[in-house]
C-alpha positions, 0 to 999 in steps of 0.5 A, a space after each residue: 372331451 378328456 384329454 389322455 396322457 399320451 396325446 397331451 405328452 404328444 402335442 408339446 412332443 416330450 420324450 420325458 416326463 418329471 412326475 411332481 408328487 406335491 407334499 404336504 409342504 407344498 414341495 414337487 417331488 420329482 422322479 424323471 421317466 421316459 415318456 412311455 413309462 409314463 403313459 404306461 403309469 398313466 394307465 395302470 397307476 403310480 405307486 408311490 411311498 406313503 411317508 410324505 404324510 408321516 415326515 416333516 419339511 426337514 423329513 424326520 419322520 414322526 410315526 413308525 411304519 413299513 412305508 407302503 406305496 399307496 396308489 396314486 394317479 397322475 393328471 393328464 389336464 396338468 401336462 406342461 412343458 419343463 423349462 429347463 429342458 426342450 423335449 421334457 415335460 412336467 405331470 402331476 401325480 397325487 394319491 387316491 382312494 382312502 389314502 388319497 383323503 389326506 391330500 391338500 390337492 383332492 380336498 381343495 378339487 372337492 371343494 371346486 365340486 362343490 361349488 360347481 353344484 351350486 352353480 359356481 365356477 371358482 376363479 383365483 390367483 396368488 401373488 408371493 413375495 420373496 427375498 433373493 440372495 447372493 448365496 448358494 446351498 452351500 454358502 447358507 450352509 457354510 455361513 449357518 444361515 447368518 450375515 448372508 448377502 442378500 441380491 440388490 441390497 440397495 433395492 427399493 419398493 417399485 425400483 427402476 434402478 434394480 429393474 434396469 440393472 437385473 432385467 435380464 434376470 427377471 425377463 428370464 424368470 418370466 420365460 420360465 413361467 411362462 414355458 409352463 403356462 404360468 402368467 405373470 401380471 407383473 414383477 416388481 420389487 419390494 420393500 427390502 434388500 433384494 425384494 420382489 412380488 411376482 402376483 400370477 395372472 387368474 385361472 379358473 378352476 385347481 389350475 391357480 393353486 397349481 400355478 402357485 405350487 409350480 411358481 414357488 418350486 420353479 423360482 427356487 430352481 430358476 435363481 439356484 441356476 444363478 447361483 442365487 437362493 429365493 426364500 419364500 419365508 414369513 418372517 426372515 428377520 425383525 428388521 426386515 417386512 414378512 412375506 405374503 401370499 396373497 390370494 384373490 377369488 372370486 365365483 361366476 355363474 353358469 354364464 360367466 357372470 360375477 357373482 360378487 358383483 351388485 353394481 346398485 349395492 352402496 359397496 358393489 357386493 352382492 348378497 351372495 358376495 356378503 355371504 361368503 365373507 361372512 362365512 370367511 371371517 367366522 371360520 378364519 380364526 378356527 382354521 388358520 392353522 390351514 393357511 399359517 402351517 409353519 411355525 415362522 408364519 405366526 412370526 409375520 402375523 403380530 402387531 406392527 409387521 403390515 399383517 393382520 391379526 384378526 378377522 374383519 374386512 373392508 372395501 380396498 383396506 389394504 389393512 383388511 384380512 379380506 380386502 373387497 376389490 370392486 374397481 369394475 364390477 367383472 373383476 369384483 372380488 375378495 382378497 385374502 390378505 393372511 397367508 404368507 409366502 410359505 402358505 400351500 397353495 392348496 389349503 389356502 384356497 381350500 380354506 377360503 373356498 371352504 369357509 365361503 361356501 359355508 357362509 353362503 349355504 348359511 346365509 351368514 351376514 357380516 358385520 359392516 365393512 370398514 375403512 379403519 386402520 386395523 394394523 393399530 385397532 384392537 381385535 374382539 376376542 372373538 375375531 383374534 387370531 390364534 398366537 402360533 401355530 400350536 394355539 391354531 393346531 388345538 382350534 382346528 383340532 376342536 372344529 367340528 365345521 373343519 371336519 364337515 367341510 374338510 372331511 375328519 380324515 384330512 383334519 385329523 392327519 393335518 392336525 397332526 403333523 402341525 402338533 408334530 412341527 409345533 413340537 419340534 420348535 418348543 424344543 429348539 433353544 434360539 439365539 434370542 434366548 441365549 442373548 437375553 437370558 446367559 448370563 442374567 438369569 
């Protein structure tokens, strides 16, 4: 039975609630009411202002309009408890109806349901990696974002050195998580000064994305608490690794059994386990945009930056855009190694969940996985990644399967806004520019 607002509020006994409206970034936006207004919004709806459809990540609009409240509703399954308070709690709200088309969220919950009709339970879970700095909103600022200190600059990949000496710190990142009901696998270091990978433990059903959503935004709170900045950006530097988000799925039947999973099959895939990979490599370079939404994304997507550039897959290729992790058949699933720590968690599952789905309805076969190194193989053009993200806004633009899968209204607003940011950069002058070409040209 559903549980209504006012007893889930009730059983962590919140006298307060912070309603999270997710943008299209992925960015909680946050408005505090009392408990009671929000049963009261509960019941009679949240209206809220359409512009966190029609402003980029710097909230510049791009489209004239009154700005209207669209409705919206808030989801009694999402209450959780707030970490940085004791009787507070967090909801999540999103829009509905014609408006609510748009929305990353309902497109990835409709994907869930359909997969549910073809018998399919969808399990998942994200795992970031993101750079801390010793630096505050105001010492970014005050610096430009240059020859800022990063946190631990002697940290090194699976370090026990940064571990011993800042465990209280990540022990209270982990308390964090776990307030809201976020599992942690673990928390390591990674490769560079001040490096961490945090991979979230699987949840069945939207609850992973919203794991990942509320992860990102709650680190970010949580070092800023310290006087510290995570950046969960691509590409910081050209000396420095990308970032990955990292996403794993995999489907069970009615009775919990792995789909994925034939133990007789030489890899230990089943048929329908082929299929989904199939329709996951022919629709990834067409839909990338969804998953690589920044232009700084296609920074880390390049030759040589322990990302991949194509569409292939192998079983445990850590080189692979989908790795197939088969150690014991109940935990046989793919990994989708091609977002970046910035991607929304919505559309990246969207996406895989998506394309998956198309390949099994079509029966699409892949071709033979392989235990090549990728990172230095040249892809077809067929299976090449777009090059940026104007190149990946005009491929999902001409896809009529993103249209069918997605629906043409969230493709069409998606479309734009990515043609809008991409806009956006073509205009910006950077350093390297200045560096290369002053005074030479």
């Amino acid at each position: 039975m559903p549980i209504n607002l006012q007893t889930a509020l009730q059983k962590i006994n919140a006298g307060s609630v912070h309603i999270g409206m997710v943008d299209p970034e992925g960015e909680f936006r946050d408005k505090l009411v009392s408990a009671d207004k929000a049963v009261k919004l509960g019941e009679a709806g949240y209206p809220f202002c359409e512009v966190l459809y029609f402003w980029d990540v710097a909230e510049k609009a791009y489209r004239d309009g009154a700005f209207v409240d669209r409705p919206a509703t808030l989801f009694a399954d999402t209450v959780r408890k707030y970490p940085f308070a004791e009787d507070s709690a967090i909801c999540l709200a999103d829009f509905s109806g014609e408006f609510g088309k748009r929305s990353p969220r309902n497109v990835c919950l409709r994907l869930m349901a359909e997969a549910a009709e073809m018998g399919f339970d969808v399990l998942s879970a994200f795992e970031f990696e993101f750079f801390i700095f010793d630096e505050t909103p105001e010492s970014l600022r005050a610096k430009s974002y240059r020859d800022l200190t990063h946190f631990a600059p002697g940290n090194r990949t699976y370090s026990l050195q940064t571990s011993a000496l800042h465990g209280a710190l990540l022990e209270g990142l982990d308390a964090t998580m776990k307030t809201m009901g976020i599992g942690l696998d673990a928390i390591h270091t990674e490769l560079g000064p001040g490096c961490f990978e945090a991979p979230l433990t699987y949840a069945k059903g939207i609850k992973s994305a919203d794991d990942a959503m509320l992860f990102k935004n709650f680190a970010k709170a949580y070092f800023s608490r310290h006087d510290l900045t995570a950046s969960f950006m691509s590409k910081l530097s050209p000396s420095l690794s990308g970032q990955s988000g990292h996403l794993h799925v995999s489907l069970r039947d009615s009775g919990g059994n792995p789909v994925f999973a034939s133990p007789d099959a030489p890899d230990g895939l089943s048929r329908t386990g082929r299929h989904f990979i199939g329709g996951l490599l022919r629709l990834m370079p067409e839909l990338l945009a969804l998953c690589s939404s920044t232009v700084n994304a296609y920074k880390r997507l390049v030759p040589g930056a322990w990302a991949p550039t194509s569409a292939n897959w192998g079983v445990q290729n850590r080189t692979a855009a989908i790795r197939v992790i088969n150690d014991v058949p109940e935990a046989t699933r793919v990994e989708f190694r091609v977002p970046s720590a910035d991607t929304n968690p919505y559309l990246a599952l969207a996406l895989c969940l998506g394309a998956g789905l198309y390949g099994i309805r079509n029966e699409i076969e892949p071709p033979a996985g392989s235990d090549e190194n990728f990172y230095a193989s040249r892809p077809s053009a067929e299976t090449a990644f777009p090059r940026d993200l104007g190149e990946a806004a005009a491929r999902l633009d001409r896809s009529d399967v993103a249209r069918d899968i997605f629906g043409a209204d969230f493709v069409e607003w998606f479309v734009g806004a990515r043609q809008f940011e991409y806009a956006e950069y073509q205009r910006h002058v950077s350093e390297w520019e200045i560096r290369r070409y002053l005074g030479v040209v």
